[in-house]
N, CA, C and O atoms as a GROMACS GRO file, in nm:
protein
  524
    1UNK      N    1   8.195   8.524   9.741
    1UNK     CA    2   8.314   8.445   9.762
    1UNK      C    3   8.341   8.439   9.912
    1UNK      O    4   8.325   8.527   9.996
    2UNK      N    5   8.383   8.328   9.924
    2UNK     CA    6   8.335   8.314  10.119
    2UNK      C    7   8.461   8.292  10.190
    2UNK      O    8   8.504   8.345  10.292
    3UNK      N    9   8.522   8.178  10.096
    3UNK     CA   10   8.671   8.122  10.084
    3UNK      C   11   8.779   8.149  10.130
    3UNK      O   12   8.848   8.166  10.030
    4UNK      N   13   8.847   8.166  10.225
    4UNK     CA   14   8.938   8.237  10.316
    4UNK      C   15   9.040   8.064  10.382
    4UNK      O   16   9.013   7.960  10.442
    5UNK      N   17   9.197   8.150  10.300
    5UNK     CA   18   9.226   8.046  10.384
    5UNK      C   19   9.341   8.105  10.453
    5UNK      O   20   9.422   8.169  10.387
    6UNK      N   21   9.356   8.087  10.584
    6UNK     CA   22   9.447   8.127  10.688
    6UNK      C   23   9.584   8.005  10.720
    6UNK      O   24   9.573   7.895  10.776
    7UNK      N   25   9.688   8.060  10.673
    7UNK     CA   26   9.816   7.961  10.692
    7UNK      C   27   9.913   8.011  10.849
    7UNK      O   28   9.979   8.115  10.855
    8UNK      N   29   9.900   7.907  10.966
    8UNK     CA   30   9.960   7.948  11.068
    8UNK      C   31  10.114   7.816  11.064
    8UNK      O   32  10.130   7.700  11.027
    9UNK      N   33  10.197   7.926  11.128
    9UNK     CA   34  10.354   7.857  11.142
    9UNK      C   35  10.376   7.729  11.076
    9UNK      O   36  10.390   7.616  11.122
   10UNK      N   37  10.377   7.792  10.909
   10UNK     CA   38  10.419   7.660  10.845
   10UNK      C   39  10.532   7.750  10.831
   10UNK      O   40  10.538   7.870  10.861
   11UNK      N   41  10.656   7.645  10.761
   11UNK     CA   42  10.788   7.639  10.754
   11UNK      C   43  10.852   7.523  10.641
   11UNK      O   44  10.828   7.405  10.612
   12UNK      N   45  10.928   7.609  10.604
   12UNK     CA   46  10.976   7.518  10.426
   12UNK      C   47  10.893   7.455  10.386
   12UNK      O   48  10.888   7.332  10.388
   13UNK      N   49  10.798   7.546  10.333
   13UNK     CA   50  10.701   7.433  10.248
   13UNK      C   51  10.661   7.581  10.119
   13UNK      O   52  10.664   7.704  10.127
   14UNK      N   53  10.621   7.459   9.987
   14UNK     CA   54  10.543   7.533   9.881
   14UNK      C   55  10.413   7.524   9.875
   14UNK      O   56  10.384   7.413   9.830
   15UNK      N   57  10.312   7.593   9.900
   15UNK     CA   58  10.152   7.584   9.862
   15UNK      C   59  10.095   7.651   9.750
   15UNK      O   60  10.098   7.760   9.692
   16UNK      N   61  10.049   7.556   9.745
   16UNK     CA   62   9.984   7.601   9.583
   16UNK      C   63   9.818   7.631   9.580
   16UNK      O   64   9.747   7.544   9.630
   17UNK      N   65   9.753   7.755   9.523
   17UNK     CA   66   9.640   7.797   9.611
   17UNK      C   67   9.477   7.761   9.425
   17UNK      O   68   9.434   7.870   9.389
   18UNK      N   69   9.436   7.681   9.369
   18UNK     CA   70   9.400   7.694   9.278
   18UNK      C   71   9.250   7.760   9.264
   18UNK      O   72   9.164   7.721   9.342
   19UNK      N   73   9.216   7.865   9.161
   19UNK     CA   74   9.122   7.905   9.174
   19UNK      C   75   9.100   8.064   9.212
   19UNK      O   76   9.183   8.155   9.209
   20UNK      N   77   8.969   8.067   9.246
   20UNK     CA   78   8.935   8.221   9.335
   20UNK      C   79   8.932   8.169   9.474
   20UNK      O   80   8.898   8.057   9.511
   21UNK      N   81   8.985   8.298   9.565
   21UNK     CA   82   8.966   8.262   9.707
   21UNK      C   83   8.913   8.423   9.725
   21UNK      O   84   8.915   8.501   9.630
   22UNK      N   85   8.862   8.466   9.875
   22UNK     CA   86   8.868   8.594   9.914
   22UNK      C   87   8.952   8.664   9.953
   22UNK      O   88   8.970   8.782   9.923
   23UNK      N   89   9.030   8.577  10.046
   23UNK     CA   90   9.202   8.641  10.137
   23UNK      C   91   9.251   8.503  10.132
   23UNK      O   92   9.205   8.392  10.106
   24UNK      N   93   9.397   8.573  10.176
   24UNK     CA   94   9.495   8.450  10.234
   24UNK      C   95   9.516   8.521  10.295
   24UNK      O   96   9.491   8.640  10.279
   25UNK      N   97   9.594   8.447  10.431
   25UNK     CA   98   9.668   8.521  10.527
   25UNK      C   99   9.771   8.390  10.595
   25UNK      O  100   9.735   8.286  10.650
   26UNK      N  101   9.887   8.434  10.573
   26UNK     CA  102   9.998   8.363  10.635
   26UNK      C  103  10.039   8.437  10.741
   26UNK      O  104  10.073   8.556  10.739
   27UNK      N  105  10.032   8.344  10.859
   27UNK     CA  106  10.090   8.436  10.998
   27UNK      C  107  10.189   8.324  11.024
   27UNK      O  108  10.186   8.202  11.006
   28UNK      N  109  10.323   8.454  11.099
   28UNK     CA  110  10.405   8.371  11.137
   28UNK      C  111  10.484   8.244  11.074
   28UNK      O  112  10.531   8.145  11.130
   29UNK      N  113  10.483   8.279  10.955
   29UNK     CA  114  10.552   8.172  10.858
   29UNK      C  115  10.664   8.181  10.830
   29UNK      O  116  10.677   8.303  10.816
   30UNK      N  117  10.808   8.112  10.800
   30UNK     CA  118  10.921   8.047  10.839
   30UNK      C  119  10.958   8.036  10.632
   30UNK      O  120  10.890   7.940  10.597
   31UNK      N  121  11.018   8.084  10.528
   31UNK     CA  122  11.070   8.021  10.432
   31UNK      C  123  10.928   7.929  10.316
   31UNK      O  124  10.930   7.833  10.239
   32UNK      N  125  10.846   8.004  10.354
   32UNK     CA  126  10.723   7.951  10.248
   32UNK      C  127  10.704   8.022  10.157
   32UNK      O  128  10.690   8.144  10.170
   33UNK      N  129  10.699   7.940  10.015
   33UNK     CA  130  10.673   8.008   9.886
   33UNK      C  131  10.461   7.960   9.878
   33UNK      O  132  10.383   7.868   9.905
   34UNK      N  133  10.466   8.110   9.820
   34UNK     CA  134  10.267   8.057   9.767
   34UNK      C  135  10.232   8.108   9.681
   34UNK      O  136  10.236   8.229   9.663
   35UNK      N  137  10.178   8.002   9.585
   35UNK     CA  138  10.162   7.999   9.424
   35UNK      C  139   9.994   8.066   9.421
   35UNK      O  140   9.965   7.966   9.487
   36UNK      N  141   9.884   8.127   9.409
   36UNK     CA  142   9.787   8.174   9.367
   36UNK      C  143   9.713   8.195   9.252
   36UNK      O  144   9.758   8.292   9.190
   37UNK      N  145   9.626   8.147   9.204
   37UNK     CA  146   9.534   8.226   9.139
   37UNK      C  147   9.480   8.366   9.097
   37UNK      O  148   9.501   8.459   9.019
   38UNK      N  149   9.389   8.319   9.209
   38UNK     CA  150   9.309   8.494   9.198
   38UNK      C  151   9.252   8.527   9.346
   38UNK      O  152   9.190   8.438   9.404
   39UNK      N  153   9.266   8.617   9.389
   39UNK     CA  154   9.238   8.664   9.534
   39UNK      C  155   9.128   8.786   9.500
   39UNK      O  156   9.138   8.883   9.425
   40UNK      N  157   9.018   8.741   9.589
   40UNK     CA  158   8.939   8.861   9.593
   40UNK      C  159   8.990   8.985   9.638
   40UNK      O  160   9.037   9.074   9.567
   41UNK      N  161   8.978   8.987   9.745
   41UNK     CA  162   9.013   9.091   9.825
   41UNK      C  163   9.190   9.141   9.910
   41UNK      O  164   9.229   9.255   9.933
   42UNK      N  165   9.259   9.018   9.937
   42UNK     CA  166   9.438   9.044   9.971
   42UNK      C  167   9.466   8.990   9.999
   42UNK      O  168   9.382   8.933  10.069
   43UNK      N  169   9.583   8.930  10.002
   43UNK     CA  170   9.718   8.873  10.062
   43UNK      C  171   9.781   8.919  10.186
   43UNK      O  172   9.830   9.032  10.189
   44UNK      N  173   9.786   8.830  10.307
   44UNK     CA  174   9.834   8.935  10.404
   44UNK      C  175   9.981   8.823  10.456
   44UNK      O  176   9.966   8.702  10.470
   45UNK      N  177  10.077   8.874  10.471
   45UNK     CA  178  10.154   8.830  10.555
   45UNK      C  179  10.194   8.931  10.698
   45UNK      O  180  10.215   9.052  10.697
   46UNK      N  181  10.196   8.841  10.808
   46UNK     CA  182  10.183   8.884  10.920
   46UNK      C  183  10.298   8.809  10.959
   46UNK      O  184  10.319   8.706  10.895
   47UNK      N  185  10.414   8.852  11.093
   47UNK     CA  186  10.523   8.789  11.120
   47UNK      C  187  10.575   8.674  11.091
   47UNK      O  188  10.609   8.566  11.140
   48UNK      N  189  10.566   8.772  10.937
   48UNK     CA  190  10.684   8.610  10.898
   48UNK      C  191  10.811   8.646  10.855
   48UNK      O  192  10.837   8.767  10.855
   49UNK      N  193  10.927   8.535  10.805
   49UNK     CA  194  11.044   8.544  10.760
   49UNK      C  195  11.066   8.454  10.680
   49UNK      O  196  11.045   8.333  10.689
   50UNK      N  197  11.129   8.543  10.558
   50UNK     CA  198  11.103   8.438  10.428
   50UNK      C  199  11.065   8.401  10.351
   50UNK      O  200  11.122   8.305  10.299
   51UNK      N  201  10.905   8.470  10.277
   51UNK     CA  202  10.842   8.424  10.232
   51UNK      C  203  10.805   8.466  10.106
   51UNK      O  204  10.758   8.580  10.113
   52UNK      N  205  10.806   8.421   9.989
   52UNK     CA  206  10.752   8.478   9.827
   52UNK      C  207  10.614   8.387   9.828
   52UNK      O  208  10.581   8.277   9.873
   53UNK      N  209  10.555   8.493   9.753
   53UNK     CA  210  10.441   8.461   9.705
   53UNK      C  211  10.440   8.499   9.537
   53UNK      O  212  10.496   8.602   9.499
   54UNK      N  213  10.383   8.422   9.456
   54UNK     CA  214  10.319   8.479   9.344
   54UNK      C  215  10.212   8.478   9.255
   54UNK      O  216  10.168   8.368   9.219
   55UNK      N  217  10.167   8.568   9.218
   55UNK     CA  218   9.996   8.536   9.153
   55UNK      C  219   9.985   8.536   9.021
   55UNK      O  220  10.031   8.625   8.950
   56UNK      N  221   9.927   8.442   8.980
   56UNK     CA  222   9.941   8.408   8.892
   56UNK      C  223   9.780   8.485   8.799
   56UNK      O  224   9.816   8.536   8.693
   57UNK      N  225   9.667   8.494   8.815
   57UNK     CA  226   9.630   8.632   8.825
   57UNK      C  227   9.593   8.770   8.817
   57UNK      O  228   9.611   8.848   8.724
   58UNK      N  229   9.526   8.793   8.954
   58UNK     CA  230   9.466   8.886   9.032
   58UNK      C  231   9.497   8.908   9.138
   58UNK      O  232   9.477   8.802   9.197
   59UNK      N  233   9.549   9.006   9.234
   59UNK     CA  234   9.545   9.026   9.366
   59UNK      C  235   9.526   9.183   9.398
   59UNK      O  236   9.624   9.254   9.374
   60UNK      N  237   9.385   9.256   9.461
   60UNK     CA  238   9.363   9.408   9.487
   60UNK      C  239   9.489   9.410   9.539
   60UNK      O  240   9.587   9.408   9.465
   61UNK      N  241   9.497   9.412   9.662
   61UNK     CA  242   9.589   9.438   9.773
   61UNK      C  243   9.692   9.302   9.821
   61UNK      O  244   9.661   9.183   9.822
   62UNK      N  245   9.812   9.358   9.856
   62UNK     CA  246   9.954   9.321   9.902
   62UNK      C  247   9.920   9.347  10.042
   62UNK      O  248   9.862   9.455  10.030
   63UNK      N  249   9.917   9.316  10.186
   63UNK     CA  250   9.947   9.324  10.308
   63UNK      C  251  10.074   9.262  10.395
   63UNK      O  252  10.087   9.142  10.418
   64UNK      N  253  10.181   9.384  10.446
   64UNK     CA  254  10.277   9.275  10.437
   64UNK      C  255  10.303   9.385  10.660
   64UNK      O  256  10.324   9.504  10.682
   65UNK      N  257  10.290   9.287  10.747
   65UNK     CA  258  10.311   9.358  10.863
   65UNK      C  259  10.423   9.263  10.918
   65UNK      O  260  10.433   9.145  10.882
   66UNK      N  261  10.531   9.343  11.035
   66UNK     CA  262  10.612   9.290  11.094
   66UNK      C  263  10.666   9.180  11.026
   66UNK      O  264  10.658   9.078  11.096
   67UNK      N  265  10.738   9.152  10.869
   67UNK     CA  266  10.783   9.039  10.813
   67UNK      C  267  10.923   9.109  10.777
   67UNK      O  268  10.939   9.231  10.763
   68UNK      N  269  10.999   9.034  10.766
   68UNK     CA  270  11.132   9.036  10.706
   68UNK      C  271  11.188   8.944  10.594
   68UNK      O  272  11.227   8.832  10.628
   69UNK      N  273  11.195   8.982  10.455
   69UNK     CA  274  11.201   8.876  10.364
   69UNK      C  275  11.090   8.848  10.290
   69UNK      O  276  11.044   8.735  10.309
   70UNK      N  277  11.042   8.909  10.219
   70UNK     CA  278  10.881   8.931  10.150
   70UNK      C  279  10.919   8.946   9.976
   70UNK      O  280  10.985   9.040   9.934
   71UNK      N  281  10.877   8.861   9.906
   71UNK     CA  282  10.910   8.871   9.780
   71UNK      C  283  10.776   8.815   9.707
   71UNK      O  284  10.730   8.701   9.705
   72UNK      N  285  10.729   8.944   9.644
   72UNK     CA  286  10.602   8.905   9.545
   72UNK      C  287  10.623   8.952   9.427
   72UNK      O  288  10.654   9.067   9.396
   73UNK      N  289  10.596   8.818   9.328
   73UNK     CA  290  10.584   8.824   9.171
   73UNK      C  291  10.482   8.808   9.123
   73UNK      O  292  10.415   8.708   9.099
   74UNK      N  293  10.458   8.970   9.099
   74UNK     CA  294  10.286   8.967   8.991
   74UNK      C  295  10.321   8.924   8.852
   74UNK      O  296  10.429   8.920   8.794
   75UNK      N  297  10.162   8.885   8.805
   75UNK     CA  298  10.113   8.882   8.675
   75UNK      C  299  10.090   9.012   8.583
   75UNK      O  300  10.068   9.125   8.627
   76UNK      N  301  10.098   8.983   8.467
   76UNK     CA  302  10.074   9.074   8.362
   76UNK      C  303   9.966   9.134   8.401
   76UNK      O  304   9.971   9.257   8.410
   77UNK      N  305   9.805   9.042   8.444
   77UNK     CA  306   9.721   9.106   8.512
   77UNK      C  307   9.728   9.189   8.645
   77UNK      O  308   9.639   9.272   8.664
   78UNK      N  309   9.804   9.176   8.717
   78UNK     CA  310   9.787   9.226   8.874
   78UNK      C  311   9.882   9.357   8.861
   78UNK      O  312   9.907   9.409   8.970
   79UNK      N  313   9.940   9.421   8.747
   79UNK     CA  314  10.016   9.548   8.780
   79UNK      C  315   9.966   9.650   8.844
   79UNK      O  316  10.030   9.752   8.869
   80UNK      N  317   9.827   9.625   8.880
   80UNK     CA  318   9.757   9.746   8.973
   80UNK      C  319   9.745   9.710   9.110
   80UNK      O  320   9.716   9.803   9.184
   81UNK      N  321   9.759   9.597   9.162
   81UNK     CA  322   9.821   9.583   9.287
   81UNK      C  323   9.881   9.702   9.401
   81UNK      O  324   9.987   9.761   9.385
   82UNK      N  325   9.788   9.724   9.521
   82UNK     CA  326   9.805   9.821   9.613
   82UNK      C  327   9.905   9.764   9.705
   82UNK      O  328   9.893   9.642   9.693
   83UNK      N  329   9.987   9.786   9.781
   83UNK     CA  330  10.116   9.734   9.845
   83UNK      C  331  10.069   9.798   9.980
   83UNK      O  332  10.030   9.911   9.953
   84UNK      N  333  10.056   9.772  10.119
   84UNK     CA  334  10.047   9.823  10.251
   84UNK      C  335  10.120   9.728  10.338
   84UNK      O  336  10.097   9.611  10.369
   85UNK      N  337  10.228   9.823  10.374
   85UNK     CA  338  10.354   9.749  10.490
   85UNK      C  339  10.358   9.832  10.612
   85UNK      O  340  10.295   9.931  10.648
   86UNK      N  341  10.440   9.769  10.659
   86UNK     CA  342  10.436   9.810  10.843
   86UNK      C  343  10.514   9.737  10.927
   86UNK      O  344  10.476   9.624  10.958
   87UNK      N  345  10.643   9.792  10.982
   87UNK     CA  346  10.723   9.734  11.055
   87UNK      C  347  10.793   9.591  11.003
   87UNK      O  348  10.823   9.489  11.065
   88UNK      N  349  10.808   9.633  10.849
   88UNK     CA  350  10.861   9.524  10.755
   88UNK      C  351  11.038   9.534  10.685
   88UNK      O  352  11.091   9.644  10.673
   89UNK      N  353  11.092   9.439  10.656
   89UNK     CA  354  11.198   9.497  10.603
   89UNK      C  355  11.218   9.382  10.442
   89UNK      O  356  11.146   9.286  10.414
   90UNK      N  357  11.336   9.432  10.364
   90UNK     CA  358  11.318   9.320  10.257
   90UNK      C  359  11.218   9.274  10.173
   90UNK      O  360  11.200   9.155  10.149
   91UNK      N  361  11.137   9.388  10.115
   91UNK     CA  362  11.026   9.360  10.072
   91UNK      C  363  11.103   9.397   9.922
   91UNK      O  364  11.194   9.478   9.904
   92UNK      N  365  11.034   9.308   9.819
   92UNK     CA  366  11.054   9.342   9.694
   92UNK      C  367  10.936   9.326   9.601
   92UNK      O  368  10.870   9.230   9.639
   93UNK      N  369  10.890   9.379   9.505
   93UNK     CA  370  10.805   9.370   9.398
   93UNK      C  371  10.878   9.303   9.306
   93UNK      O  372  10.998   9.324   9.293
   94UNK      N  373  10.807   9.208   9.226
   94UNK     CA  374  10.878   9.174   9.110
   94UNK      C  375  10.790   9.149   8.972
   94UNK      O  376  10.721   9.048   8.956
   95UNK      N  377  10.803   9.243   8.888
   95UNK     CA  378  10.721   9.297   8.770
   95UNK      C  379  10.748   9.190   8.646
   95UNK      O  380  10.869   9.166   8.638
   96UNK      N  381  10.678   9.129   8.562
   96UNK     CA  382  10.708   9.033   8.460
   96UNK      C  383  10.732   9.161   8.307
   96UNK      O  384  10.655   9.243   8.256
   97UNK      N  385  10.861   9.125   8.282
   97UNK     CA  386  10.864   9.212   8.130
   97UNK      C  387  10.896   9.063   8.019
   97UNK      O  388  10.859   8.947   8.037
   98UNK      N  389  10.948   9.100   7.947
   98UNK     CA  390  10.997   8.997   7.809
   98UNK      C  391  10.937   8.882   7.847
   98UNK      O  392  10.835   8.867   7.914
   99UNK      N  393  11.033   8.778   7.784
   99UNK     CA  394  10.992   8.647   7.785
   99UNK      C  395  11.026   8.585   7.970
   99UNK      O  396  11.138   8.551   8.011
  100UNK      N  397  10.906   8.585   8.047
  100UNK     CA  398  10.964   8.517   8.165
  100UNK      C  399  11.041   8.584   8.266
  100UNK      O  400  11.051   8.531   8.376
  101UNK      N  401  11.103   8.709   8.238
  101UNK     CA  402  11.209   8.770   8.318
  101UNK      C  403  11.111   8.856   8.381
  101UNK      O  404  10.999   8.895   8.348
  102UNK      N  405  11.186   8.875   8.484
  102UNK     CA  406  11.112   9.009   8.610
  102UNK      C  407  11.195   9.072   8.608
  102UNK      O  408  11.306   9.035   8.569
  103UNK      N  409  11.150   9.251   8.672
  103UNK     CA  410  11.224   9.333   8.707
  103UNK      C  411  11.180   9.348   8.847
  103UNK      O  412  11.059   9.355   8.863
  104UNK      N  413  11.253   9.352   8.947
  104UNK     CA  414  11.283   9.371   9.044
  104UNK      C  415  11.251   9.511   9.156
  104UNK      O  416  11.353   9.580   9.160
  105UNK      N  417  11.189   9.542   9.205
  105UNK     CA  418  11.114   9.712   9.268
  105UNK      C  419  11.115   9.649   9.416
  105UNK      O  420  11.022   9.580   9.458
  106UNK      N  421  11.269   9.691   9.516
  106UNK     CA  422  11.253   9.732   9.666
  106UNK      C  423  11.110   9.793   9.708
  106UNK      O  424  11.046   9.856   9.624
  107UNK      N  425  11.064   9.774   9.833
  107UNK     CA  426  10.970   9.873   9.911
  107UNK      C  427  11.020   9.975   9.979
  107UNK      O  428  10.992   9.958  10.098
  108UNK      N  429  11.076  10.066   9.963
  108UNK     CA  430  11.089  10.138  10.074
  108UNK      C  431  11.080  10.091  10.190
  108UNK      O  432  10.969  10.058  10.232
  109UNK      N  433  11.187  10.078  10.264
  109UNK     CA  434  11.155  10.094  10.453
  109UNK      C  435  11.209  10.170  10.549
  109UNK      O  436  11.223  10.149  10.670
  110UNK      N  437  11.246  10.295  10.455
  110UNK     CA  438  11.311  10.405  10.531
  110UNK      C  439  11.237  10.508  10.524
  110UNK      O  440  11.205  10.513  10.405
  111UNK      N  441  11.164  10.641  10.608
  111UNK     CA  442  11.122  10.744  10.525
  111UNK      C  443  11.182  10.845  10.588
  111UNK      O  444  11.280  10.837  10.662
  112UNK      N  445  11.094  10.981  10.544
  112UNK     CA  446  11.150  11.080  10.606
  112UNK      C  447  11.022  11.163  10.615
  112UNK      O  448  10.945  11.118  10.530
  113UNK      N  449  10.977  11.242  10.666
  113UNK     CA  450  10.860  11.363  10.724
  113UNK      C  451  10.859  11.439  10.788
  113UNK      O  452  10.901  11.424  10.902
  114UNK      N  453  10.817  11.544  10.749
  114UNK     CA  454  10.851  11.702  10.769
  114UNK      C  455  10.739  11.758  10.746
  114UNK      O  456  10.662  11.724  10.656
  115UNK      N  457  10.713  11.891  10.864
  115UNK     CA  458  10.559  11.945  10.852
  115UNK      C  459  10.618  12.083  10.749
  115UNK      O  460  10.718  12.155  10.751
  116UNK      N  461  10.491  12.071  10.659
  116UNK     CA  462  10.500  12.176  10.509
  116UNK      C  463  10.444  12.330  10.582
  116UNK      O  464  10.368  12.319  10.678
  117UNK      N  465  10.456  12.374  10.568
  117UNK     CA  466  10.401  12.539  10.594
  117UNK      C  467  10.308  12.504  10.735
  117UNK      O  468  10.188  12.531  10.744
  118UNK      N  469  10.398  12.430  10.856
  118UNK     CA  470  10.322  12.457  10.981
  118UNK      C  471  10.143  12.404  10.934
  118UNK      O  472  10.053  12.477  10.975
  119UNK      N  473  10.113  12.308  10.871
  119UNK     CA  474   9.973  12.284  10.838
  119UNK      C  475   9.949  12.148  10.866
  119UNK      O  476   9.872  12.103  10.951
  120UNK      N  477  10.050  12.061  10.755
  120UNK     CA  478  10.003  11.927  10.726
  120UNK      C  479  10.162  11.872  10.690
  120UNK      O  480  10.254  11.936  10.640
  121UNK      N  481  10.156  11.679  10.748
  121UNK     CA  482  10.286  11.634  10.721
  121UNK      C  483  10.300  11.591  10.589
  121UNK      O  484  10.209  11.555  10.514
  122UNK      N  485  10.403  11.597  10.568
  122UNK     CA  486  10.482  11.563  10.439
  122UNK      C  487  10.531  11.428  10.451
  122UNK      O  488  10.613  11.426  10.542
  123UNK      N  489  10.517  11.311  10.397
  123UNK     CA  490  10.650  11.159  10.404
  123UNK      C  491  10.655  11.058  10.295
  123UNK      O  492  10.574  10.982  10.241
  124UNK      N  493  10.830  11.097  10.280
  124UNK     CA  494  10.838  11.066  10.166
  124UNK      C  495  10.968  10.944  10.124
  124UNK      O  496  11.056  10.969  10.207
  125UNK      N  497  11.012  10.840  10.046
  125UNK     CA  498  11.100  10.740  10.072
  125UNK      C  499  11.217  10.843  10.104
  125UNK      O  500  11.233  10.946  10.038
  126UNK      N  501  11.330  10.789  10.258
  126UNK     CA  502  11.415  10.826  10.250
  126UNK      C  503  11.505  10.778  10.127
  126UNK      O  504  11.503  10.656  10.109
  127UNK      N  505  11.574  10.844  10.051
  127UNK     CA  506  11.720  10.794   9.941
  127UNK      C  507  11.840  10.803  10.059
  127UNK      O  508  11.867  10.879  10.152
  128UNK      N  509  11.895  10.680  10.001
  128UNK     CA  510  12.025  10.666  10.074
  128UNK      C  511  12.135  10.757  10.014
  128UNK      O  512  12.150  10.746   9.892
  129UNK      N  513  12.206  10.836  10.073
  129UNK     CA  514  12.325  10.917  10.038
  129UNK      C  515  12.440  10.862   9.977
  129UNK      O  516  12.521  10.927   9.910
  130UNK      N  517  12.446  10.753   9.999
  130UNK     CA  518  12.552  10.646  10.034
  130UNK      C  519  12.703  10.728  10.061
  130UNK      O  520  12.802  10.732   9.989
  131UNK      N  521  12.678  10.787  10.184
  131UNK     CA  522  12.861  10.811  10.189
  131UNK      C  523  12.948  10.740  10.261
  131UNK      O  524  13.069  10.766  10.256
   0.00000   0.00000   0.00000
């Protein structure tokens, strides 16, 4: 599979991706939704704001760097989906149960880490206290 398609500074738009591809990668994208198939290998969003994707599907890997506003809705197939973020905020998972409805799963973008017995680090989602 050779197929790679790279989306640079689009803005309010829907793409619709049919088929197998190897990657996508949206950089720098503005309020774009992207409809998928099946992805070989990942999905990457790179500085963007705004953007859902959903697969309809297969996708190994989620790549989500420097974005704010990241919303992906897997398939019944893709619940094994690996998630890797970085300097992201607003990220949500969204899981298909019953008829059509999703449940909803934040990413973490807070943590916390602490060295265990002077050896090796520990990091783990910060929980908010809320006081």
């Amino acid at each position: 599979m050779r197929h790679t398609i790279y989306i640079y500074k689009c803005t309010n738009s829907t793409i619709t991706v049919h088929g197998k591809v190897n990657s996508i990668v949206l950089d720098q994208c503005t309020k774009v939704g992207i409809q998928f198939t099946s992805v070989v290998s990942l999905i990457e969003f790179v500085n963007c704001r705004s953007v859902k994707a959903q697969v309809l599907d297969n996708v190994p890997t989620v790549q989500i760097e420097k974005t704010d506003g990241c919303h992906i809705y897997l398939s019944k197939t893709s619940l094994n989906t690996e998630f890797i973020t970085s300097k992201s905020s607003e990220m949500t998972i969204n899981v298909p149960f019953g008829d059509g409805e999703y449940k909803e799963y934040p990413i973490p973008e807070q943590f916390k880490t602490h060295l265990q017995g002077g050896k090796h680090l520990v990091t783990v989602p910060n929980e908010s206290s809320g006081v």
